[in-house]
C-alpha positions, 0 to 999 in steps of 0.5 A, spaced: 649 186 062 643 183 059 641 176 058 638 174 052 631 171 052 631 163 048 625 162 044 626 155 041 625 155 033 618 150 035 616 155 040 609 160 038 610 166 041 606 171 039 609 178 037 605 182 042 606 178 048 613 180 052 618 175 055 623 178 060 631 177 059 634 171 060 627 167 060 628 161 056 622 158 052 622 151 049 618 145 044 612 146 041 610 152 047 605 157 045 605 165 049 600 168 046 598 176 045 599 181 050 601 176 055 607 178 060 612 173 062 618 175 067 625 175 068 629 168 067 623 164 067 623 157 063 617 154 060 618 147 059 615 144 052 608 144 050 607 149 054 601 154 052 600 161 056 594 163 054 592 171 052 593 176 058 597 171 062 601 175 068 607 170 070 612 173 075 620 172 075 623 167 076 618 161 075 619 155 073 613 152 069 614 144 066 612 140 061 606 140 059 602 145 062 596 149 060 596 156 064 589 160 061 587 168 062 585 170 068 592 167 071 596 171 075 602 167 078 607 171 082 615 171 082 618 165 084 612 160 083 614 152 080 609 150 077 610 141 076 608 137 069 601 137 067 598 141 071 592 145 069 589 151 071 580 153 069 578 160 068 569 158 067 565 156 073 560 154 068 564 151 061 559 151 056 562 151 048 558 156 046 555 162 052 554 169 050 555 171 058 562 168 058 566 170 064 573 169 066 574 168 073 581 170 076 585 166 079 592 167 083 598 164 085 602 168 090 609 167 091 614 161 093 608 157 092 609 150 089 604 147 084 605 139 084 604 135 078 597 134 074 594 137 079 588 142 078 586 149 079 579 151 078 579 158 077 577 164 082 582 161 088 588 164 090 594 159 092 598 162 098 605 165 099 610 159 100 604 154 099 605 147 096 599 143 093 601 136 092 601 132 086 594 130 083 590 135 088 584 138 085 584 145 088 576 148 089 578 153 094 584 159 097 590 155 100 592 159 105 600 160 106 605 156 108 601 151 108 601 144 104 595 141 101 593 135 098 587 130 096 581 131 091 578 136 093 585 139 096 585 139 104 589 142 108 595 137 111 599 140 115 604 147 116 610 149 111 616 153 112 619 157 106 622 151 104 616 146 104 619 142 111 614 140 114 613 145 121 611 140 128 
């Protein structure tokens, strides 16, 4: 037995853009097209997916965030308030050599609120990047980091307990 996908009546959800079963979108998001959302998933409010989006099962996306092509995001990923996710390393209004930089977040990893992700990065499996963190390079796995720039803090297990 399938569960049905929620799509709230306030949501923009792109006909070209496909939402896994029992995934639940909510106020005033935005999926735009050919973007591919897993499995029970929720999408928090005044969340924008950006086209050509891969977001794995079993994510939970919060309120508020801005996740842009060139995204990759494994099952299992939470992504806290705010956070906010670059696809340019040279951001101009106009530029005719425009190129999206990938990023990817593996699986189990932990995104902490209003952090940010400046594209070409790959956060780690089980990683957790604490609040307010602004990640310029690879986190490895099952590890926390924190600061601006980000920097590794200590060892996590899958849990994100602390390892001595």
């Amino acid at each position: 037995m399938s569960t049905p996908v929620f799509i709230h009546p306030s949501a923009h959800v792109s006909e070209r853009s496909h939402i896994g079963e029992g995934t639940s979108v909510w106020i005033n998001s935005q999926i735009r097209e050919d973007s591919i959302i897993g499995r029970s998933c929720i999408i928090s409010k005044d969340t924008y997916i950006d086209k050509n989006v891969r977001i794995g099962d079993r994510c939970k996306i919060q309120n508020g965030v801005s996740v842009y092509q060139g995204v990759t995001v494994e099952d299992d990923v939470f992504i806290g308030p705010n956070v906010t996710f670059t696809n340019d390393r040279v951001p101009r209004a106009f530029n005719t050599e425009w190129k999206i930089t990938p990023t990817l977040v593996k699986k189990g990893a932990s995104l902490g609120a209003n952090c940010t992700i400046i594209c070409g990065v790959m956060i780690g499996e089980y990683a957790m990047v604490a609040a307010g963190s602004v990640v310029t390079k690879d986190v490895e796995p099952y590890t926390l980091v924190r600061g601006n720039p980000a920097r590794y803090a200590y060892h996590i297990d899958k849990d994100g307990n602390k390892i001595d």
